[in-house]
C-alpha positions as CSV (number, residue, x, y, z in Angstrom):
1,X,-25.4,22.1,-1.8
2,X,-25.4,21.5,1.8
3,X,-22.5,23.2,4.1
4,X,-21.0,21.9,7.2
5,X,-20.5,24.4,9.3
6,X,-19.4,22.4,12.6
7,X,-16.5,21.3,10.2
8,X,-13.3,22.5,12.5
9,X,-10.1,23.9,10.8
10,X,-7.2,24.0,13.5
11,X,-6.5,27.8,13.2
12,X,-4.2,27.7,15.9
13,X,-0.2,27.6,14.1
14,X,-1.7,28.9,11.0
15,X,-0.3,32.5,11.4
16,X,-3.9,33.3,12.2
17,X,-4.2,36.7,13.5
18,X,-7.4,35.6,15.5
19,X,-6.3,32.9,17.3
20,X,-2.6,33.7,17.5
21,X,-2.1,34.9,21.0
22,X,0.0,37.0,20.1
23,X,-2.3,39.0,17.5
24,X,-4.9,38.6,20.8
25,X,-2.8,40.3,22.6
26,X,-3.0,43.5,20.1
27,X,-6.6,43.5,21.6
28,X,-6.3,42.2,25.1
29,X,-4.2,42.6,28.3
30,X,-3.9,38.9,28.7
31,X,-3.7,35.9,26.7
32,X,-2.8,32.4,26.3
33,X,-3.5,29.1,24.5
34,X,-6.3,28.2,26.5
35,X,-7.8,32.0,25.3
36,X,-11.4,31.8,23.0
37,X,-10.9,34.7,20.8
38,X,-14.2,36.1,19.3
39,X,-12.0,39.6,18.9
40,X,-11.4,40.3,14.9
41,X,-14.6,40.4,12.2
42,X,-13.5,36.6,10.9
43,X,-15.3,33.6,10.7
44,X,-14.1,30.8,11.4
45,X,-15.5,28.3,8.8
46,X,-14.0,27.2,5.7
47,X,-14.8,29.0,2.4
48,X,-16.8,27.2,0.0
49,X,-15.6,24.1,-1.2
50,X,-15.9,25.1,-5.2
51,X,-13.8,27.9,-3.9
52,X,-11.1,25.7,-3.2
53,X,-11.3,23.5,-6.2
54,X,-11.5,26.9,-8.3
55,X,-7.7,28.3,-6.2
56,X,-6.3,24.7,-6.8
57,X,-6.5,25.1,-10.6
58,X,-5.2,28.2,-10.3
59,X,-2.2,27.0,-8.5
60,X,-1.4,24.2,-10.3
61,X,-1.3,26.5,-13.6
62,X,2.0,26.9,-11.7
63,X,2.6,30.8,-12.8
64,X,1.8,33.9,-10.8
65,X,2.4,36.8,-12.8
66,X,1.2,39.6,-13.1
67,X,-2.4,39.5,-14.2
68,X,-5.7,41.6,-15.0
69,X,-9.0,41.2,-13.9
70,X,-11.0,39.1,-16.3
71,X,-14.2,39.6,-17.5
72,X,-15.6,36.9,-16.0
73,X,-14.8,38.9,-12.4
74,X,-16.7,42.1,-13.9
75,X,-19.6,40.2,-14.6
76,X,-19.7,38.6,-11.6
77,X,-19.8,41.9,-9.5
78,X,-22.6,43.3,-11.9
79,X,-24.7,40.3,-11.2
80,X,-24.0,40.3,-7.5
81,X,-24.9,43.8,-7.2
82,X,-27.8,43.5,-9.5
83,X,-29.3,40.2,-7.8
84,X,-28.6,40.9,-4.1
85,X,-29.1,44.3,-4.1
86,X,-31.5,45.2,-7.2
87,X,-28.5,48.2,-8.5
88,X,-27.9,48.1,-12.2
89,X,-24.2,49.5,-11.9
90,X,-22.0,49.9,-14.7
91,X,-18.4,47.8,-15.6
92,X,-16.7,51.2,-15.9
93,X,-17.6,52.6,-12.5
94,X,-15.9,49.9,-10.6
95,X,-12.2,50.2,-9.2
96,X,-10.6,46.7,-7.7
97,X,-8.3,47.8,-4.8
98,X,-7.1,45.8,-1.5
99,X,-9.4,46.9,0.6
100,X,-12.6,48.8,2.0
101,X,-10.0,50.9,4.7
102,X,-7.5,51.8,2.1
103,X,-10.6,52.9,-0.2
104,X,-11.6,55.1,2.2
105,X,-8.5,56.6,2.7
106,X,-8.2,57.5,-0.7
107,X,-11.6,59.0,-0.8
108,X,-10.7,61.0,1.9
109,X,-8.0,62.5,0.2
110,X,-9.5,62.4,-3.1
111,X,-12.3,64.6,-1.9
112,X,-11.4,66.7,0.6
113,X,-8.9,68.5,2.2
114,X,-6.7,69.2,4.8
115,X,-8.4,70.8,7.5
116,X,-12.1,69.8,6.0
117,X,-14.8,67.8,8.6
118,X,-15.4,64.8,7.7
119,X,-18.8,63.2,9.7
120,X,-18.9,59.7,10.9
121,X,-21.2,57.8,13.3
122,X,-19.9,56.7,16.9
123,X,-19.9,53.9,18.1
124,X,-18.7,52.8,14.6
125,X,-15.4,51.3,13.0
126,X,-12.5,52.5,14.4
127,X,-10.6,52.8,11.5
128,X,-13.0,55.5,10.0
129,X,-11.7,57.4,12.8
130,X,-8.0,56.6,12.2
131,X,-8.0,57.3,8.5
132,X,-9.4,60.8,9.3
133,X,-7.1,61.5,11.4
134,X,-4.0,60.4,10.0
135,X,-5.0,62.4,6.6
136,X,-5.5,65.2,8.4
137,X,-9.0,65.6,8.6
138,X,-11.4,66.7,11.5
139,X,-13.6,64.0,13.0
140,X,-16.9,65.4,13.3
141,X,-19.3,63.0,15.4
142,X,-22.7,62.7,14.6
143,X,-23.3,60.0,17.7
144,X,-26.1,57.1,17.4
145,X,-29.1,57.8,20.1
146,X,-29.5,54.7,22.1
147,X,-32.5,54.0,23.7
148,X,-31.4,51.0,25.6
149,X,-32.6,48.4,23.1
150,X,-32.1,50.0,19.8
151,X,-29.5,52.6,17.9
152,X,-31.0,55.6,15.4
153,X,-29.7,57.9,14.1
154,X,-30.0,61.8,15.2
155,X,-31.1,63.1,12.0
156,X,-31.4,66.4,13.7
157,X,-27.4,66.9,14.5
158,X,-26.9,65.1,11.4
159,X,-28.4,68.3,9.4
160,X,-26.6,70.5,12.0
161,X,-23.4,69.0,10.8
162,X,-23.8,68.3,7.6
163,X,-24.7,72.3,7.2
164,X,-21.6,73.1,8.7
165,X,-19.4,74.5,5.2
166,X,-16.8,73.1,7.0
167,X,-18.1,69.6,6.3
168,X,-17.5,68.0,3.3
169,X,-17.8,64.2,3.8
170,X,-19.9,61.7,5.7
171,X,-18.7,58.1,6.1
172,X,-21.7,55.6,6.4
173,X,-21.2,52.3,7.8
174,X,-24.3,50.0,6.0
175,X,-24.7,47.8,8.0
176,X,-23.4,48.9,10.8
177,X,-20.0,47.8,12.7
178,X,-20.5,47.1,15.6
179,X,-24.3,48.1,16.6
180,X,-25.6,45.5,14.4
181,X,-28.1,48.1,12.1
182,X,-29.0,47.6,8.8
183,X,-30.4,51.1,8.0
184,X,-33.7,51.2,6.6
185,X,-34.4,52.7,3.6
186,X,-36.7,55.4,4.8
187,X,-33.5,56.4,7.0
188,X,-31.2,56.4,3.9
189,X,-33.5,58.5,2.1
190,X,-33.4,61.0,4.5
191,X,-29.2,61.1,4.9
192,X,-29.1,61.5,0.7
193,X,-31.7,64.4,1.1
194,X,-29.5,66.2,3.7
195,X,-26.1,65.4,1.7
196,X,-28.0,66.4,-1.1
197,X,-29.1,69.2,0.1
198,X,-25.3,70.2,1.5
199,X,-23.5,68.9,-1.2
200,X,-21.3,66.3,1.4
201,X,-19.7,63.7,-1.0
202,X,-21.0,60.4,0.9
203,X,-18.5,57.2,1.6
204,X,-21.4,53.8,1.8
205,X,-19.1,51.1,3.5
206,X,-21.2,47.9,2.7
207,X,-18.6,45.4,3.7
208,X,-21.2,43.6,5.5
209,X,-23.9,44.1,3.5
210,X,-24.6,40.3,2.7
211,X,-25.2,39.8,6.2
212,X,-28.2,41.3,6.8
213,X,-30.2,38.8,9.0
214,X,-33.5,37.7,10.4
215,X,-35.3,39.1,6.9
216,X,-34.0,42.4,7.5
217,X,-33.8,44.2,3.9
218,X,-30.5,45.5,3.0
219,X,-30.5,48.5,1.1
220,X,-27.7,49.9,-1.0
221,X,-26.8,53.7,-0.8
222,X,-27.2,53.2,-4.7
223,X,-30.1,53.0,-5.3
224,X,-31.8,55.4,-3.0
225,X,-31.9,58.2,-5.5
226,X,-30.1,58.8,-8.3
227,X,-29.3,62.0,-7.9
228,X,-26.4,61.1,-5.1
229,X,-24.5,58.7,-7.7
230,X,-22.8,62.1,-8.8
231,X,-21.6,62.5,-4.8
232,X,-21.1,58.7,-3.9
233,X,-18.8,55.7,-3.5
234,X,-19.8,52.6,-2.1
235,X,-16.8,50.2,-0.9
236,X,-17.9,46.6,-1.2
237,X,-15.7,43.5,-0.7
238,X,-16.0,39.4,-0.7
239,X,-13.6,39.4,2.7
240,X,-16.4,39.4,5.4
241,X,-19.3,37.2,3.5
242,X,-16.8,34.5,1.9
243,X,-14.3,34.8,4.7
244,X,-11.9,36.0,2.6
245,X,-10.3,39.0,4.3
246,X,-6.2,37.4,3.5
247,X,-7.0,37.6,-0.1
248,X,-6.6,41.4,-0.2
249,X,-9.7,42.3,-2.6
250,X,-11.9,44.9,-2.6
251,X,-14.5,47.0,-4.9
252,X,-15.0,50.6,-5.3
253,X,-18.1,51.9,-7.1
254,X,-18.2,55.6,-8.3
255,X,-20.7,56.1,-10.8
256,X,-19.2,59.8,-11.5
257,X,-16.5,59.7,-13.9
258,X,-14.9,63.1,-12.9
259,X,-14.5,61.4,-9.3
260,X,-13.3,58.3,-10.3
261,X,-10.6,60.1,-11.8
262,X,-9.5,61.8,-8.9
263,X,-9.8,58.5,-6.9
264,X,-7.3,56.8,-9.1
265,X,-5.5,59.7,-8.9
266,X,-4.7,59.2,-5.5
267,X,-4.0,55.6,-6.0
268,X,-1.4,56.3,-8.3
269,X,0.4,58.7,-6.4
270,X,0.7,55.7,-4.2
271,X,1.8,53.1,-6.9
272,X,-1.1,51.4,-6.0
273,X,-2.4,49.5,-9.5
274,X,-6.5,49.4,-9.9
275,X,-6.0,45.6,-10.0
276,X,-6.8,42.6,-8.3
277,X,-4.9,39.6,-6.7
278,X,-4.5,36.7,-8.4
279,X,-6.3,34.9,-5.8
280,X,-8.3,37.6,-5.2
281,X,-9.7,37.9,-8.6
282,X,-10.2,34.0,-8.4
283,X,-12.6,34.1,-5.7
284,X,-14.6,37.1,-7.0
285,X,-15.5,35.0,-9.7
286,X,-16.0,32.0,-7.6
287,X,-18.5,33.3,-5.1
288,X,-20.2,36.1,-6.9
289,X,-22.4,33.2,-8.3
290,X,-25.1,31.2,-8.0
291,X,-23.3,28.7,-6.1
292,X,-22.2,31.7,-3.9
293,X,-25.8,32.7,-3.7
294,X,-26.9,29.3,-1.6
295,X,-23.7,28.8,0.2
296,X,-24.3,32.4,1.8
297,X,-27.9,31.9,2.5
298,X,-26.6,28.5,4.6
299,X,-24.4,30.5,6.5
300,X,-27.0,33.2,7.6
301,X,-28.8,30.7,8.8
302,X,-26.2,28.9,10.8
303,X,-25.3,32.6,12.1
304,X,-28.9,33.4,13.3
305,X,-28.6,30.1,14.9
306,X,-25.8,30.8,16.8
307,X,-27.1,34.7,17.7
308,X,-30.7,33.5,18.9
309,X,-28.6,30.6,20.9
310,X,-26.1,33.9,22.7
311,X,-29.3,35.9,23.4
312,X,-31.2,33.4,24.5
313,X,-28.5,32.5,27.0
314,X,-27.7,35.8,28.0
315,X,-31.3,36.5,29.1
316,X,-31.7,33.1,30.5
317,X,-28.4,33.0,33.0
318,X,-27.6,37.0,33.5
319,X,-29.8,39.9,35.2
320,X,-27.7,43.0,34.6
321,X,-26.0,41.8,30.9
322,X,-27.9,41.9,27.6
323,X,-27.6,41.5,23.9
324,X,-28.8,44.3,21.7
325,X,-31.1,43.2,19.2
326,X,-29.1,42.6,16.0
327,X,-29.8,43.5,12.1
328,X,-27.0,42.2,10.7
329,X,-23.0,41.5,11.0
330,X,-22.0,38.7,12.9
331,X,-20.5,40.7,15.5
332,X,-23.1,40.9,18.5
333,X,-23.0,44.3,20.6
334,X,-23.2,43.5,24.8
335,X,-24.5,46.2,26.9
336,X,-22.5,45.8,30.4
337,X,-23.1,48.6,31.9
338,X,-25.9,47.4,34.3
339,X,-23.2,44.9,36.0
340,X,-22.3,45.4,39.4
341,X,-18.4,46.2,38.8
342,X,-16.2,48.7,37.2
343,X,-16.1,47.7,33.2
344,X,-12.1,47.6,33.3
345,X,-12.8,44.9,36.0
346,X,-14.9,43.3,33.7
347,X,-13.1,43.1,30.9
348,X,-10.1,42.2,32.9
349,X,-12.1,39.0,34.3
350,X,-13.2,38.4,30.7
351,X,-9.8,38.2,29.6
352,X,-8.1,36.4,32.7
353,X,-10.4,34.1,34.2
354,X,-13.1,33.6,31.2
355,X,-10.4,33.4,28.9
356,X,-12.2,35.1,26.2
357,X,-10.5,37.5,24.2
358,X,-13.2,40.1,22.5
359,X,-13.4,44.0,21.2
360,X,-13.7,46.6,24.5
361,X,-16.6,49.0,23.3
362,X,-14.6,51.7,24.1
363,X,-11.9,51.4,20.8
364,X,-15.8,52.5,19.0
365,X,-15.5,55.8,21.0
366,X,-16.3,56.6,24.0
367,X,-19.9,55.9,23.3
368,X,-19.0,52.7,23.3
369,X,-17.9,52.3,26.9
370,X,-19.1,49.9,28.5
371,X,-19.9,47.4,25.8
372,X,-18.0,44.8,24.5
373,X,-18.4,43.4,20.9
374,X,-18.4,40.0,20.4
375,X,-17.6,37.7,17.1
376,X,-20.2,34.8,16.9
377,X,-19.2,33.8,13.8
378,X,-17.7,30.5,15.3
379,X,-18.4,26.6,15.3
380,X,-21.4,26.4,18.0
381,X,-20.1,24.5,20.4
382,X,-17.3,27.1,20.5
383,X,-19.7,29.9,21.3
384,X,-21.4,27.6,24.3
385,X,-18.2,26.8,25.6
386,X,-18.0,31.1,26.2
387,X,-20.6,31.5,27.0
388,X,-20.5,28.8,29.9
389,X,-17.2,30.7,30.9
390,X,-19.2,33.7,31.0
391,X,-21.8,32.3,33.1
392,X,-19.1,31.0,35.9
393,X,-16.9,34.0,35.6
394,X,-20.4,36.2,36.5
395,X,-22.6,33.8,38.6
396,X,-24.3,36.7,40.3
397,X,-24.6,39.5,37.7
C-alpha cells in the first residue's frame, strides 16, 4: 500500500467547518476565500481508500436502521489497543459514545460533584476547561513549566493539588493538545503514584495517541500500573488518526465495573444509547486493522515531513519566532513572544494580510499567550504557501 498524500480534495463548498469561512470566522477576526486555515485539529487528506470501498457497501445495502456494534468492531479495538499500545483490555470494559468531549463530561459528572476540583494542565484543550465549568466544577490548574524549548510537568504543585480533599479528578491530555508532549512513561508513573496515593479518579484523553512522532513512545495510562484501572478511563477515538472526526465515534475504557455503571448512568439520563454510528462502526472496523496499521505509519511520515519542513523554515527565515520541539499531534505550538509587536497585532496581521487563519494560544489559557497553534496536517505545498505568507507578512522579525 502506498498513500498519496499530495492528492487534493476541494474542501471548500463541502460544509467543511475548516475551510468554510464562515466556521473560520468562529476562530478569527477576519476571513475570506483567499484565507489558509490551519485552525481546527483536521487533516486534510482523504481517509483510506479501503475505507471508502468498506462505507460504499454499506450504503448500497440501502438501509440505515438502527444497528449494534458488531463483533467484528470489538475485536478490532482489542487488537488496536493490544498491538499499538501493548494493553490487554477487556470487551466488557469498553463503552462506544460520540465523542472524547462528551465522555469527559459524563465522567465529570459520573465521578464528582458539584462544587468538587477537578485538575487539568494549562496550556491544554480548551474544552477540558469548558466541560468543568459548565458542570459545575472548579478548575484547578496545575500549569506546564516551560523552559523555552520544552513543557514538563510541575510534579511538585501537582502533589499540592492533588492532596487538596477538595480535588477529586485530574484530566490528562496524552499526548498533549497543543504543546506537542507525548508524556514519558517515567512521568506517568509518577501522576498514577500521586492519584494513587490521593485517591483522584484520573480522565487519560489519548485522542491523539497514534500520533506520536519522530520514535517517540507512546504510552497508555493503562498500562502503567494496575492498580489505577480501578480509578481510570481512557477516552480513545478513530476521529484524529483516520480523519474521521464527522463520523461521531468514540471509545471509553473503564476497566472498573462499579464505574462503568455510573458512567452509563449518566448517559442514560441523557438518552444517550452506548452505541455506535452506522458509519461510525464501519470505520472502526475498517482501520483498526492491519491495513490501518500501514496507512497510519505513511501518514506519520508524511507529517514529520511536513513538521521538519515548518521548523526548518522557521529557523531559516525568522530571528524572534520559533517552533517548539514537537512529540506528537499534528498541531505545531509557535512561541511569538520574542517578536517586536504586540501579539494582538500579530495575530491581526496573520489573519488580514497573511491570510492564515490559526488557533490564538491564548483560548489554552492564559499560559498560552503569546503563541499560536498551528495545523500542519495539510498537502505540502499548502503549508509552504503559509509559510511564504508568513515570511512576507514579517520580513524583519
Amino acid at each position: 500500500m502506498k498513500t498519496n498524500f499530495n492528492e487534493k480534495v476541494e474542501r471548500r463548498g463541502t460544509d467543511s467547518i475548516k475551510w468554510n469561512v464562515n466556521g473560520m470566522l468562529g476562530m478569527a477576526e477576519y476571513a475570506d476565500e483567499e484565507s489558509i486555515p490551519m485552525w481546527v485539529a483536521d487533516m486534510d487528506f482523504k481517509v483510506p481508500n479501503f475505507l471508502i470501498e468498506k462505507m460504499e457497501e454499506r450504503t448500497k445495502e440501502g438501509v440505515y436502521g438502527y444497528n449494534i456494534p458488531s463483533e467484528n468492531y470489538y475485536k478490532g479495538i482489542l487488537y488496536w489497543q493490544k498491538n499499538r499500545n501493548n494493553w490487554d483490555i477487556k470487551k466488557d470494559w469498553i463503552v462506544t459514545n460520540t465523542g472524547v468531549v462528551s465522555a469527559i463530561c459524563y465522567s465529570i459528572k459520573a465521578f464528582t460533584e458539584e462544587g468538587d476540583g477537578v485538575v487539568i494542565q494549562n496550556p491544554v484543550y480548551p474544552p477540558f476547561k469548558r466541560a468543568i465549568e459548565v458542570n459545575n466544577r472548579k478548575i484547578v490548574n496545575n500549569k506546564l513549566k516551560f523552559d523555552g524549548k520544552k513543557y514538563t510537568i510541575d510534579f511538585k504543585d501537582l502533589e499540592e493539588k492533588l492532596k487538596d480533599p477538595k480535588n477529586k479528578m485530574m484530566i490528562l491530555c496524552n499526548p498533549h493538545n497543543p504543546v506537542g508532549r507525548v508524556w514519558k512513561k517515567e512521568e506517568l508513573e509518577k501522576i498514577v503514584e500521586l492519584c494513587l496515593k490521593y485517591s483522584i479518579t484520573i480522565i487519560s484523553d489519548e485522542i491523539h495517541s497514534d500520533l506520536a512522532l519522530f520514535n517517540n513512545a507512546f504510552t497508555s495510562l493503562g498500562t502503567v500500573n494496575e492498580k489505577i484501572l480501578d480509578q481510570l478511563v481512557v477516552c480513545t477515538s478513530i476521529s484524529k488518526t483516520f480523519n474521521c472526526a464527522a463520523l461521531k465515534i468514540a471509545n471509553t475504557i473503564i476497566p472498573n465495573n462499579v464505574m462503568k455503571i455510573k458512567f452509563l448512568n449518566e448517559m442514560e439520563r441523557n438518552w444517550d444509547k452506548p452505541t455506535a454510528n452506522m458509519y461510525g462502526a464501519v470505520a472502526i472496523e475498517s482501520t483498526y486493522t492491519k491495513d490501518g496499521e500501514i496507512w497510519l505509519e505513511e501518514l506519520k511520515k508524511y507529517l514529520e515531513k511536513n513538521y521538519i519542513y515548518m521548523k526548518n523554515f522557521i529557523e531559516e527565515n525568522f530571528k524572534n519566532l520559533k517552533c517548539i520541539e514537537l512529540e506528537g499531534t499534528y498541531l505545531g505550538w509557535l512561541d511569538l513572544r520574542e517578536m517586536n509587536l504586540e501579539y494582538k497585532e500579530i495575530k491581526r496581521k496573520i489573519e488580514r494580510e497573511a491570510k492564515i487563519v490559526i488557533d490564538g494560544g491564548e483560548i489554552f489559557g492564559e499560559e498560552g499567550e503569546g503563541f499560536v497553534r498551528i495545523n500542519f496536517a495539510c498537502h505540502e505545498d499548502v503549508l509552504k504557501e503559509a509559510l511564504n505568507r508568513l515570511k512576507s507578512t514579517f520580513p524583519n522579525e
